[in-house]
C-alpha positions in Angstrom: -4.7 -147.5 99.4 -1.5 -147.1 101.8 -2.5 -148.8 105.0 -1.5 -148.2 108.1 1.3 -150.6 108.4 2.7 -149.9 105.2 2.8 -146.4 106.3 4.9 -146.9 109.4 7.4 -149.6 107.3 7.9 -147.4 104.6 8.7 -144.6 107.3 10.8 -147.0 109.1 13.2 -147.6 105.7 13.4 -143.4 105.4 14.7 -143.4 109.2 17.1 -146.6 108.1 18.7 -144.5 105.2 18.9 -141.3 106.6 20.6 -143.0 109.7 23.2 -145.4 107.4 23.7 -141.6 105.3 24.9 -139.8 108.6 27.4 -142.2 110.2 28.6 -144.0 107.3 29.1 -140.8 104.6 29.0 -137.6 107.2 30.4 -139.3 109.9 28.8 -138.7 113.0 28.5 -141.0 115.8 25.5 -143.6 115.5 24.2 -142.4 118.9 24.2 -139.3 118.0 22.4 -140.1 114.7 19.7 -142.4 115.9 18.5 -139.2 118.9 18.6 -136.8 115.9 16.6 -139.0 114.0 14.1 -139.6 116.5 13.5 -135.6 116.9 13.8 -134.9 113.2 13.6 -137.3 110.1 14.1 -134.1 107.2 17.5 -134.2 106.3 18.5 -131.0 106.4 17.0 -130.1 110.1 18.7 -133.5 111.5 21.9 -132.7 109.3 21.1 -128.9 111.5 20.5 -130.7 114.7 23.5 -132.5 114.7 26.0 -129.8 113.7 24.6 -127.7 116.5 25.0 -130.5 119.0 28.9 -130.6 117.7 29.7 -127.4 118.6 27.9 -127.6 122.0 24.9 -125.0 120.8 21.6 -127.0 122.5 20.8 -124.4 124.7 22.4 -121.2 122.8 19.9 -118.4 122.3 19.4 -118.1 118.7 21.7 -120.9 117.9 20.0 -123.9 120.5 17.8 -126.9 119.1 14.7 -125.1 119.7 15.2 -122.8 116.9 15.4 -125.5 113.9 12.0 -125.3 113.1 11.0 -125.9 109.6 10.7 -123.4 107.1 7.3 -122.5 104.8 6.9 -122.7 101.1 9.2 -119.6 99.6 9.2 -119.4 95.7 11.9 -116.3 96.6 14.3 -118.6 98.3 14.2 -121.1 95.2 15.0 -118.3 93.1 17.9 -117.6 95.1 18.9 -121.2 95.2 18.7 -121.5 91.3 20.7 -118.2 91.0 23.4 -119.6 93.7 24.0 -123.4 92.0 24.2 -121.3 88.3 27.3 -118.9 89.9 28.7 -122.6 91.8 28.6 -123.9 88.1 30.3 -121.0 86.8 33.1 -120.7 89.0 34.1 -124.3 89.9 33.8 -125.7 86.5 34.2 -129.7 87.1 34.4 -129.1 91.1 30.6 -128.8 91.0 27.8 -131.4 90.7 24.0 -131.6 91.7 22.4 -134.6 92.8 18.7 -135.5 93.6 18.2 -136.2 96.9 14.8 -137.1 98.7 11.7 -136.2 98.4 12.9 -133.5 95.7 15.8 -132.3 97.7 18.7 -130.9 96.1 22.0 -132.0 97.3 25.3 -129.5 96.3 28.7 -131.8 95.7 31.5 -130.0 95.6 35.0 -131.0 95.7 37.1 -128.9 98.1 40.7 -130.8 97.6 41.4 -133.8 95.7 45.7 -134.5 96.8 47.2 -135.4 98.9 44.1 -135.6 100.9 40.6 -135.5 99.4 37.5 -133.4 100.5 34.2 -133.2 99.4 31.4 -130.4 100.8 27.8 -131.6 100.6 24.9 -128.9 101.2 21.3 -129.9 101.1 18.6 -127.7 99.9 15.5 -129.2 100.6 11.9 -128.1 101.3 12.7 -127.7 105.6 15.6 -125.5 105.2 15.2 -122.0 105.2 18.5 -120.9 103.4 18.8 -118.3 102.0 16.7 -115.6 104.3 17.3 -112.5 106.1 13.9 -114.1 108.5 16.3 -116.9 109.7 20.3 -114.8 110.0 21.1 -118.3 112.4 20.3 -120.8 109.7 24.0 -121.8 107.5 22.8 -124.1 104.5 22.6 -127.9 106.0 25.9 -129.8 105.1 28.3 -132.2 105.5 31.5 -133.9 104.8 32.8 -136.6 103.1 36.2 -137.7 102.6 38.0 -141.2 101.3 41.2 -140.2 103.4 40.4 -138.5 106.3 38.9 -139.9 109.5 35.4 -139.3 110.2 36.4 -137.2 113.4 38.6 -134.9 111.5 35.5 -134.0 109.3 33.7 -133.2 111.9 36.9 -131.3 113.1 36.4 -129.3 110.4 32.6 -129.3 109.8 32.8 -128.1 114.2 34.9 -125.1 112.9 32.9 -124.2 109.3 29.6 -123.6 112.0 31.8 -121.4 114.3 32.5 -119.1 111.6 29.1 -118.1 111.4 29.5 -116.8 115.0 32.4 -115.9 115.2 34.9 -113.3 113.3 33.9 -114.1 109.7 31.7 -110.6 109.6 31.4 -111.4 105.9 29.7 -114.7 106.1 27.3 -113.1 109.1 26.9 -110.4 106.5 25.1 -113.0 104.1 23.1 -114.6 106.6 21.7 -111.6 107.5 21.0 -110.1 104.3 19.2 -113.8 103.0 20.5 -113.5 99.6 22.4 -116.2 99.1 26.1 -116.9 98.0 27.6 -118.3 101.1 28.3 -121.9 99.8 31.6 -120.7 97.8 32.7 -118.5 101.0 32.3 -122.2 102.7 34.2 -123.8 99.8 37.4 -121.1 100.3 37.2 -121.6 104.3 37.5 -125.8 103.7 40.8 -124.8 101.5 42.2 -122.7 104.0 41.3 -124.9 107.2 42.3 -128.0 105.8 45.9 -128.6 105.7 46.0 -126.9 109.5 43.9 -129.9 110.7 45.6 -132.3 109.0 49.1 -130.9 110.0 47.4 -130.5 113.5 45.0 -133.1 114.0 42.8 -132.7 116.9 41.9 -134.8 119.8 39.0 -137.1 119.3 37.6 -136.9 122.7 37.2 -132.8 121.7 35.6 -132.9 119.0 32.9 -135.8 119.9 32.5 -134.9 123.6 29.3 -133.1 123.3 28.3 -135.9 121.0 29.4 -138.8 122.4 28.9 -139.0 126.8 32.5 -139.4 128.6 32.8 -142.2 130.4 33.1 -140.4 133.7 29.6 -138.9 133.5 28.3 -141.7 135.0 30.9 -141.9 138.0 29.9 -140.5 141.7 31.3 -136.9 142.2 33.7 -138.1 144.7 35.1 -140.4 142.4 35.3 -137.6 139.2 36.6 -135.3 141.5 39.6 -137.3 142.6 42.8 -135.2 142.6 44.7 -136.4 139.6 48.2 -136.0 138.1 49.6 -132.7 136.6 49.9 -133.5 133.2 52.4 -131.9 131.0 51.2 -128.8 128.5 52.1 -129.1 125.4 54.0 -126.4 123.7 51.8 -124.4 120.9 51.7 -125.4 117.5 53.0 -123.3 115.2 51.1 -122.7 111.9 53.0 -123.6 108.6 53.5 -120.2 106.5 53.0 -120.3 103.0 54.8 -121.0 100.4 56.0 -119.1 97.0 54.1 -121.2 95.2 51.1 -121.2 97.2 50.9 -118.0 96.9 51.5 -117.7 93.3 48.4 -120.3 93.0 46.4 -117.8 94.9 46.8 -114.9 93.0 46.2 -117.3 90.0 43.4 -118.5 90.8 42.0 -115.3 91.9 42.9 -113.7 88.2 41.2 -116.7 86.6 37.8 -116.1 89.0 38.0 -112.2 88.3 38.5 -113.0 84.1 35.2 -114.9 84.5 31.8 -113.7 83.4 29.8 -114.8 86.2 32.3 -113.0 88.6 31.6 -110.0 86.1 27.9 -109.8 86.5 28.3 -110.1 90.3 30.3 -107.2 90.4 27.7 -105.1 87.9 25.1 -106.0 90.8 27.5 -105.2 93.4 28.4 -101.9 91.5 24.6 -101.0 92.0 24.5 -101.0 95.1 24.3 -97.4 97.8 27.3 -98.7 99.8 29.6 -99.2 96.5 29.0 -95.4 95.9 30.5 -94.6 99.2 33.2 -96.5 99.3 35.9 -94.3 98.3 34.5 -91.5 101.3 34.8 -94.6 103.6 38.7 -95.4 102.6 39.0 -92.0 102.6 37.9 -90.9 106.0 40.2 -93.9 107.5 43.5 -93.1 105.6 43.2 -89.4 106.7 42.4 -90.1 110.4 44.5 -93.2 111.7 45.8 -92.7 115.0 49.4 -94.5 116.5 48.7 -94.8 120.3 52.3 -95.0 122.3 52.7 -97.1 125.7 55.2 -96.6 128.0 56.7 -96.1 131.5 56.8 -92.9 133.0 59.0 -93.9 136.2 56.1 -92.9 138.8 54.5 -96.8 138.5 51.8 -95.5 136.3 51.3 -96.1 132.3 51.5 -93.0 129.5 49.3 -92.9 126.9 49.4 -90.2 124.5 47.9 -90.2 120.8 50.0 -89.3 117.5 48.6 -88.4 114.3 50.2 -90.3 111.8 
């Protein structure tokens, strides 16, 4: 018999580790942590909480707090989850490990770059998440970051922009969301590799990437005092993006022969194959090479702009 008491210490040690977990390995702010905690002590919905709070999401239709609800028992979504870790295994080879987590939660280690810096994608499947399912298109696996070179706010840097490409222009990884069928943690894996050496090249400022985490000091201060004309600061000039190398992008097309040659990518292309919109797609590429359009701007000397179309 568990009494009472024992109860509430042993929940007390879960709150402890899952706390320690999240500053010290994902490296969010304690304070940030500790309120997360206090709403939600399932790993995957505070790991959801926080990553929402990063980007500034609390009150976001479809994207705020109030939709990270857990989800219900779905032998479907474990299906999809056993399918997803088998293609992970297939692809990335030695990259790829599994882990027990608690309470029978499944946690996804994969390495995303091991020189000169090192990075290491964590995703947590566990019985609260509702990954993968077209029911819940706002719901990205729960992950984090972990890194033995890089500073705690540069993985949240990057973890800040991995969340935003669910919303943003990345119609592919919206496209798996919505569909619920999985596959989305190697599309994650590829945008880390990209994303990476621009924020390390780049870093970003602290004070950005915490700020919706972490209270400015001038919060507190009376609006008189906050709204105190200041100096003009200086802008900087933009950074400019490194281009590629030769060799990067001989690696590229390497590795991309070496994925294609590989069974697994085989059998997802027979299932692809199958599908109605594969059938099409030559009518689709078709019906776009035969009707672009060049549209021409320019002056016409009466202070009024020319437009006029020509078929290419």
């Amino acid at each position: 018999m568990v009494t009472g008491a024992a109860k509430g210490g042993q929940n007390q040690l879960v709150r402890g580790w899952l706390v320690d977990k999240l500053v010290r390995k994902a490296g969010f702010p304690r304070a940030a942590v500790e309120a997360a905690v206090a709403v939600e002590e399932r790993e995957s919905l505070a790991l959801e909480y926080l990553g929402r709070r990063l980007c500034g999401w609390d009150e976001d239709a479809g994207w705020g707090l109030e939709t990270l609800t857990p989800a219900d028992p779905d032998e479907e979504r474990d299906i999809l989850r056993d399918e997803e870790v088998l293609a992970l295994e297939a692809l990335l080879g030695e990259r790829f490990r599994e882990e027990a987590g608690k309470e029978g939660a499944r946690e996804l280690v994969i390495s995303v770059a091991s020189a000169p810096d090192d990075l290491t994608l964590h995703v947590v499947f566990d019985s609260a998440s509702p990954y993968p399912s077209a029911q819940y298109p706002t719901r990205p696996p729960a992950f984090y970051l972990t890194s033995n070179t890089l500073p705690a706010y540069m993985r949240l840097a990057l973890h800040a922009d991995m969340l935003r490409q669910f919303r943003g222009d990345r119609h592919d990884l919206v496209g798996m969301l919505e569909a619920g069928s999985g596959g989305v943690v190697l599309s994650m894996v590829e945008h880390l590799e990209t994303s990476l050496p621009d924020v390390v090249a780049n870093p970003p400022n602290v004070a950005d990437v915490t700020k919706h985490l972490v209270p400015r000091p001038d919060d507190d201060e009376p609006e008189e005092v906050r709204t105190a004309p200041q100096k003009e600061k200086k802008t900087r000039g933009k950074r400019k993006h490194r281009a590629a190398t030769a060799e990067q992008h001989e690696a590229a097309r390497q590795q991309q022969k070496r994925m294609m040659a590989d069974p697994a990518y085989e059998e997802m292309m027979r299932v692809r194959r199958s599908l109605p919109a594969w059938k099409e797609r030559e009518n689709i590429c078709r019906a776009l090479e035969s009707n672009r359009v060049l549209v021409v701007v320019g002056e016409t000397g009466l202070i009024q702009s020319l437009t006029f179309p020509l078929a290419l």
